[in-house]
N, C-alpha and C positions, 0 to 999 in steps of 0.2 A: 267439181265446180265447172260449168258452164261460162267458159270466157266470153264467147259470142252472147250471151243474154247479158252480160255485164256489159261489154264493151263496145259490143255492136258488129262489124262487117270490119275486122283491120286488115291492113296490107298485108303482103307478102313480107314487107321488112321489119315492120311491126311483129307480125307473127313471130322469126326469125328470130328479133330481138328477147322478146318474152320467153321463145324455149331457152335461147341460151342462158341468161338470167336466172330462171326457173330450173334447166340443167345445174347450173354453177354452185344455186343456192341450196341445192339440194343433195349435191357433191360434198361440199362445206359441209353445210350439217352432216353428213355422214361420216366425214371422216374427226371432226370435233367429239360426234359420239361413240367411235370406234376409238379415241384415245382416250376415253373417258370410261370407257366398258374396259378397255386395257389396264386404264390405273387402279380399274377399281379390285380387278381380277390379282394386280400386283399386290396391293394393301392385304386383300382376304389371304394369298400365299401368306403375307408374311405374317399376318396374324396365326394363322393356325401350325405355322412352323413353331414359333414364341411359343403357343400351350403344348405340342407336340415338345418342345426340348421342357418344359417344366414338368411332362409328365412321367418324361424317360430321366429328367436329375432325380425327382422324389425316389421313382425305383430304385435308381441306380445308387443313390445313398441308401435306401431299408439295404439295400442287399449287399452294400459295401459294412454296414452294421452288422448284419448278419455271420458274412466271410470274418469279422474281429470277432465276435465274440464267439463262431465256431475256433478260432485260431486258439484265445486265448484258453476253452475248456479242452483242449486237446495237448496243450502244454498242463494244464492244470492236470489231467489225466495221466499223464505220463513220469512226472516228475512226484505226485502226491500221494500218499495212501489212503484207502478206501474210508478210511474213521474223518478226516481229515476233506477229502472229495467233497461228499454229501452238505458242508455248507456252503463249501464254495458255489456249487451246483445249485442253490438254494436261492443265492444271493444276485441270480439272473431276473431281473425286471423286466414283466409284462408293455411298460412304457417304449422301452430300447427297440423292443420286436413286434413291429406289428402283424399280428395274426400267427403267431407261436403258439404252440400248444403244449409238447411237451418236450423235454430233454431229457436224454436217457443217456448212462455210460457205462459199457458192457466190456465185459473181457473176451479174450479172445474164444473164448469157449463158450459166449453168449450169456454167462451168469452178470446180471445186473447187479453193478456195482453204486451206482446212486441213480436219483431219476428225481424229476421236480418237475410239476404242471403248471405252467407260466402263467394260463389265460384263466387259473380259479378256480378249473373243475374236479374233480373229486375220483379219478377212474381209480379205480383197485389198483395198490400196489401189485408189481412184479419181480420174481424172482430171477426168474429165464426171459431173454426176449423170445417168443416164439412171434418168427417174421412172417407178415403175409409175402405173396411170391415178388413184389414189386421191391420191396424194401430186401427179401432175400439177395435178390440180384444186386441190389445197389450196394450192400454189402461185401459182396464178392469181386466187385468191378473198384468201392473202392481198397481195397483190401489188395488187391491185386496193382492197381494200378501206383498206389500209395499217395493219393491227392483226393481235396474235397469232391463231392460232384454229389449231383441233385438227379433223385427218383424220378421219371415221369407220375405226371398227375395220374392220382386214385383213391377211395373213399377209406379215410382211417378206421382203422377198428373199434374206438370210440365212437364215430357218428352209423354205424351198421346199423344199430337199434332206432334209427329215428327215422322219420317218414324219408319214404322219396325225394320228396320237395325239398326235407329241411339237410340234405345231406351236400356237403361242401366238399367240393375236390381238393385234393393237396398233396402235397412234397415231401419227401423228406430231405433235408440239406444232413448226410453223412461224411464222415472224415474220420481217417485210420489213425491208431496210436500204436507211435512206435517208441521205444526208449531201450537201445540192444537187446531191437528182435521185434516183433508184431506182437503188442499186448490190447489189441479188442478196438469199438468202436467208442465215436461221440456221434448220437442221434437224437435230430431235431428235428419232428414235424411241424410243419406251418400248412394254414388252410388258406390257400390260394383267394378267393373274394375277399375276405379279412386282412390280408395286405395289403391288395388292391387299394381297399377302401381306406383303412388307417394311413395310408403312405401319402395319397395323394390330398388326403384331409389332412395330416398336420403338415403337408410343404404349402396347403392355401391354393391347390390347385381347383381354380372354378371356370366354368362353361363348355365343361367338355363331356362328351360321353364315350369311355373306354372298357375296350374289350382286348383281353389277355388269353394268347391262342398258345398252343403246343404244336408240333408235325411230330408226328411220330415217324421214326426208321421206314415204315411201310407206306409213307410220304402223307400218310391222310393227319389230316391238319382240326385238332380237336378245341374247346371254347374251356377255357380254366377258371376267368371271372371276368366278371366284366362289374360297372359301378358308372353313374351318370349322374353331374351336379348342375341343376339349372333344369330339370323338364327332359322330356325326348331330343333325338339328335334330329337337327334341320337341317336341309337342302341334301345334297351329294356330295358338300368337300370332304376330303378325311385323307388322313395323314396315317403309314404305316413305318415303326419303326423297330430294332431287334434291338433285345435288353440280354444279356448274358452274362451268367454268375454260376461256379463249380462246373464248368463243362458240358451247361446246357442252357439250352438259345429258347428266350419266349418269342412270340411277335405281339405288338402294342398296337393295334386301330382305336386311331382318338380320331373322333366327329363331334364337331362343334354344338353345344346346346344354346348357344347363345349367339346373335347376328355377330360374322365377324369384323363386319365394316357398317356405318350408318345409313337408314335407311334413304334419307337425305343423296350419298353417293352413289346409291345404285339406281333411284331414279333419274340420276341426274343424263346419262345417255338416251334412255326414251324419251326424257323432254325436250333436248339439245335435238333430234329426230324432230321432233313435233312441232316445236316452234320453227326452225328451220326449215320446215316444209310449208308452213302458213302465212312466215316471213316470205318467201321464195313466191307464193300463189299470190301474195298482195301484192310483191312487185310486179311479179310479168302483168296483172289485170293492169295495175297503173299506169306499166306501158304501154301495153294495151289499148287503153284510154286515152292515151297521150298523143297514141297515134292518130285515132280515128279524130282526136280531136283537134291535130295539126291538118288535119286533110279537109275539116269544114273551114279550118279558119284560114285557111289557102284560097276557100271558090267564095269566103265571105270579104276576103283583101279587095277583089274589084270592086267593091258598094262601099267598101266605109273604110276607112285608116285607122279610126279611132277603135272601129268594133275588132281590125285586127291588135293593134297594140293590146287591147283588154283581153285576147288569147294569151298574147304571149306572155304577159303577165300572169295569167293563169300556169302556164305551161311551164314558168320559170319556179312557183311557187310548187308546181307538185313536183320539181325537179328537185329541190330543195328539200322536199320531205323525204326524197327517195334517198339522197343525200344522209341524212338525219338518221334512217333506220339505218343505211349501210354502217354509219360511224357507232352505231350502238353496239352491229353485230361486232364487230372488230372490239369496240369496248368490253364486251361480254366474254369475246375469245380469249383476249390478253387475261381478261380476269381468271378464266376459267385457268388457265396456261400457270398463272400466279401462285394461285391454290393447291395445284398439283404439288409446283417445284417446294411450298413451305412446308406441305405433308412428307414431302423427302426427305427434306432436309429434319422436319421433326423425327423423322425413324433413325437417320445417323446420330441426332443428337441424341436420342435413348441410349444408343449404345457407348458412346463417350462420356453422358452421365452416370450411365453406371460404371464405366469405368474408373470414373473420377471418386465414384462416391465408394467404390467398393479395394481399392486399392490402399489408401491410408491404415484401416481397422485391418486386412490382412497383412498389411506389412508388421502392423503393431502386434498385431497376434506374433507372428514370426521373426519379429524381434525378442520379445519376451519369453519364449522360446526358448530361443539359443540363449538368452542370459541367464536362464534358470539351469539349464543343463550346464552350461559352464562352471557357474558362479557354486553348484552346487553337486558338484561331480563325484565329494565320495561321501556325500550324507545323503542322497537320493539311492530308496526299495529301487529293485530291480522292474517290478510292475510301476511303478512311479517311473521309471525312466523311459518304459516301454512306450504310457497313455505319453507322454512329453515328446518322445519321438513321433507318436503318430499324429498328434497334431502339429508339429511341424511339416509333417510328409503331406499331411490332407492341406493344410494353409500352401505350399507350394504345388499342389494340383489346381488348388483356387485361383491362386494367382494366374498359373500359366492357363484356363480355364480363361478367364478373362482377359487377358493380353488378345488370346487370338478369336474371340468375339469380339472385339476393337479391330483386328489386323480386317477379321472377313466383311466386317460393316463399312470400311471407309477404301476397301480395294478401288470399287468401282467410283469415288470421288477423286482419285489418282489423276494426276494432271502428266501424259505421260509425256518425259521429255525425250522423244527418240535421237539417239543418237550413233556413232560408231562406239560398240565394245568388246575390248579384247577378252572375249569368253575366256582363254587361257587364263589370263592373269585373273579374274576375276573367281575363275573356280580353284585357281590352288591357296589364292583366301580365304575363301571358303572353307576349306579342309585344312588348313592351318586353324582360324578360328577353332574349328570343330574339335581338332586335336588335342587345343590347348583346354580343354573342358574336360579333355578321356578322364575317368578314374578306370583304374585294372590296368588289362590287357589294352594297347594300344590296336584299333583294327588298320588293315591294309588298304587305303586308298590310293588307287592311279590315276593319274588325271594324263590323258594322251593330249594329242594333238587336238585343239580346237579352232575352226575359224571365228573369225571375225563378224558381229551379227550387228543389227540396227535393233536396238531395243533401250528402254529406259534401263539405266543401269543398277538406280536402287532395288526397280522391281525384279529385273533379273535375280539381284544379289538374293533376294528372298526364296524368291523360287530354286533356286539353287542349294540355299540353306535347307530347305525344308526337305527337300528329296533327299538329299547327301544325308543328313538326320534321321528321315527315315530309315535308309538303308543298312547306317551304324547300327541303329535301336532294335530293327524286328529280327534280331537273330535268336536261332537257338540258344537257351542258357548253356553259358559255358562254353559257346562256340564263338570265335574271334571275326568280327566281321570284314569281309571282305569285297571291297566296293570298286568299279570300274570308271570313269566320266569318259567320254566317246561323240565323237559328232563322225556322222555322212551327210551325203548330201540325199534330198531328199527329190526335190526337184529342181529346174536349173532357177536359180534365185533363192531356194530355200533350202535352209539348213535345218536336221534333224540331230539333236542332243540327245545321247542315252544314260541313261544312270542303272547300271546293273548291280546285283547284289546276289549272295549268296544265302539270301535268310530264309525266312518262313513259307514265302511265296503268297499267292492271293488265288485263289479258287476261279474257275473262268468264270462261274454264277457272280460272283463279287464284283468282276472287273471295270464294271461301271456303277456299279453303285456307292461305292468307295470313295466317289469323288463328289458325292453328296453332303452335305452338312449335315455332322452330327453321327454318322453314318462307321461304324467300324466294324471289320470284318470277325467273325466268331475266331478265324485264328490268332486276333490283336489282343485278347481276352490275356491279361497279365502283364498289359506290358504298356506302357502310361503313353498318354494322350488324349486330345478333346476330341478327336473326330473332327476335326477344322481346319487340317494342316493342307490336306489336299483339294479341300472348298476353293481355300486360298489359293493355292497353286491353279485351279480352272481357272477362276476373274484373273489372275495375271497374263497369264497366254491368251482367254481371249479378248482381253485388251490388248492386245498385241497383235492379233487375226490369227493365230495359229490354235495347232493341234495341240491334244493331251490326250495318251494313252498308257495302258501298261502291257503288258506281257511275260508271258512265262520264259523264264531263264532257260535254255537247253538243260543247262550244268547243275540247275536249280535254283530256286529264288525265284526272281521278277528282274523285269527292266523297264524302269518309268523314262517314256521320252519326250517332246514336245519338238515342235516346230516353232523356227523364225526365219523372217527375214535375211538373205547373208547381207553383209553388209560392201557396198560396192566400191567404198571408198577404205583405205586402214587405218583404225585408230590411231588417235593421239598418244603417245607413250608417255605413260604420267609417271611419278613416285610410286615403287616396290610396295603392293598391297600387302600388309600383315595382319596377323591376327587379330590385335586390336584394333585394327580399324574396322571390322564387324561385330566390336564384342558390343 
């Protein structure tokens, strides 16, 4: 735009005025639609997190299905004779498994003892397995090892006869049978796209497009299945996560087929741009205007009083208007400001409805539960008490499942109340709670010497719970665990807490991505948890400005530490924390 053809020849101050104005106005807008491009980048994260964790629960139940009902033909196998086998083997439904093909149960000399084709098709009975080389190996390794574990992907000997095109990668999920002594295998092929597909169709997973990769030993990184609901995948978001089941690790790339935010919000920053740039041009010209036209009605004051008065009258009037747009844009901001915070606050609310909504029906499940197995303790089949226990054991993965997608949604709405607290006293509550929960073996916790830190103290008591728990929990089976609590100083004002452990340890490739949501390392494989424990633990510390890290044990294990604030003044000495006061 051409000022000077609008406005004519203005001052130096005039000028002066209109850049600053037109700077300002353009500043504003800019930074209006840079918080606008930010919330909107926020919404699409957390939208495609939500289909990224529903596409890794569907798996992670087929193949929590799968490990049962491998568990249960391998008790069947071992305890049952071969006349007797073959129905039970029989009585496996195609529904339970999706993309199962066949079950085979072999002795230890490879003679087929029953076998049943799940998914309907008709291959020729066998006598002998003769294994191609992928399934030989997997034989061997589990046979050796004496635990489930899964074949790398390859074309079954059923589908060899079919075109190129139509031939589908797949697994074998193998487990050894023992009953005093090694007596043979349980082998189940699945065809890897046929799970995909079934898995993520009956959990109602839609708008996603995923793909299901292997790494093989010699690190090259192979395509197993992939399945896409809603069209091709859009833009470049996508979400990678690891699924693991019998000793081997997939990776899961899910890309969105469907907009993950409205179309409405992603315009909404190039317009907030646009208009704020046109807002900005109209005022500096009007002042502009304003000038040049205070400077006639200046050399027209000496002719007339009246013709000045009817300037300034003018001049008050477009002052007014300027007025008018200003209080719009401020009207528009706070709107804009409004909309954000009710879309926030509708995403916490998701997660507290569902907690609210899903918490009664599991507790009722795991109520009815334990009254059936009580109530009915020596008129309940041994396989009847089995299905009884495991749905109690799954109803308390649900629950705590949902507790800490509650804890990780509402961290960041923490109102922190910083104060002084006695870290000591605070962790040996901690480990008191903790202990009064052991079943077995009781592990070894020290709690040393701690200072005194400035931190909210519920949030602390969390974070502290949740490390100390981990520590108990990833031990070796059979091994007592053995836990350390430690603070130095890290810098002058800052204090560094450690939590050592003698457990599993975490891989240096893992050691931040651990602290991702959802997120569990291939060595956690067997040992319960949501992948949320340590989400959690990040939003506490960094509401609190500090670190979170881990590290290798010298002695072995890991050592989870964090940073805080020391605190400069010494706690308040309250009443002897116990155990119940965190249960």
């Amino acid at each position: 735009m051409n000022i000077r053809k609008v406005a004519g020849s203005p001052g130096r101050r005039g000028v002066a005025l209109a850049a600053t104005v037109l700077t300002l106005g353009l500043g504003t807008g800019a930074a209006a639609a840079g918080g606008l491009a930010a919330t909107a980048r926020d919404a699409g994260t957390a939208a495609l997190a939500l289909r990224t964790a529903s596409v890794r629960g569907a798996l992670d139940t087929t193949f929590q299905r799968y490990a049962d009902t491998m568990h249960d033909l391998v008790a069947a196998a071992a305890t049952q004779p071969t006349t007797s086998l073959a129905p039970t083997v029989a009585r496996i439904a195609g529904e339970r498994l999706p993309g199962a093909h066949q079950i085979v149960v072999v002795g230890a000399d490879r003679t087929v003892r029953a076998q049943h084709t799940v998914d309907g098709s008709t291959p020729p009975a066998r006598t002998v397995l003769s294994a191609e080389p992928e399934l030989a190996r997997g034989l061997e390794v589990a046979r050796d090892s004496g635990r489930l574990i899964a074949s790398p992907a390859h074309v079954l000997p059923a589908d060899l006869g079919l075109p190129p095109a139509h031939r589908q990668p797949a697994f074998q999920l193998i487990a050894p049978v023992h009953d005093q002594g090694f007596r043979g295998w349980v082998v189940l092929a699945v065809r890897a796209p046929d799970l995909l597909r079934e898995s993520l169709r009956g959990a109602g997973v839609t708008g996603v497009a995923t793909v299901l990769t292997e790494t093989s030993p010699d690190g090259v990184t192979h395509e197993v299945a992939r399945w896409a609901e809603g069209g091709d995948p859009i833009g470049d978001a996508g979400s990678t996560v690891d699924v693991a089941t019998a000793g081997h690790t997939w990776q899961v790339r899910v890309r969105p087929t469907t907009e993950l935010i409205s179309a409405a919000r992603t315009a909404a920053a190039p317009l907030t741009v646009l208009g704020a740039a046109l807002i900005s041009m109209l005022v500096a010209a009007v002042l502009l205007a304003a000038d040049r036209g205070r400077a006639r009605a200046e050399a027209r004051a000496r002719r007339a009083a009246a013709e000045r008065r009817a300037d300034l009258d003018r001049h008050r009037a477009e002052l007014a208007r300027e007025q008018e747009v200003q209080q719009r844009l401020r009207e528009q901001a706070l709107a804009a400001e409004q909309q954000v915070r009710e879309q926030e606050e509708e995403l916490a609310g998701f997660a507290r409805a569902a907690s609210d909504h899903l918490h009664a029906p599991l507790h009722t499940i795991a109520g009815f539960t334990e009254l059936l197995l009580e109530d009915s303790d020596a008129s309940l089949a041994p396989a009847t008490r089995g299905f009884l226990d495991r749905i109690g054991r799954s109803t308390g993965r649900m629950l705590t499942l949902v507790d800490d997608l509650l804890t990780y949604s509402t961290t960041n709405d923490a109102a922190l109340k910083l104060v002084p607290v006695d870290t000591g006293g605070l962790a040996l509550g901690v480990v008191a709670a903790r202990l009064d929960h052991v079943d077995g073996e009781r592990p070894s916790i020290d709690v040393g010497e701690l200072p005194a830190v400035t931190a909210d103290p519920d949030l602390l008591g969390e974070l502290l719970s949740q490390l100390v728990d981990n520590a108990v929990r990833f031990v070796r089976h059979g091994t007592a665990a053995r836990v350390t609590v430690a603070a130095r100083e890290q810098a002058p004002g800052l204090v560094r807490i450690e939590i050592a452990d003698r457990g599993i340890g975490v891989p240096e490739e893992q050691r931040t991505r651990i602290f991702a949501p959802f997120h569990r390392a291939p060595a956690a494989e067997g040992f319960p948890g949501t992948g949320l424990g340590l989400a959690v633990c990040r939003k506490i510390v960094a509401l609190h400005g500090g670190e979170l890290g881990v590290e290798a044990n010298p002695g072995g294990g890991s050592v989870f530490w964090f940073t805080l604030a020391a605190s400069p003044v010494a706690p308040v000495t309250g009443p002897e924390l116990l155990a119940a006061d965190l249960a």
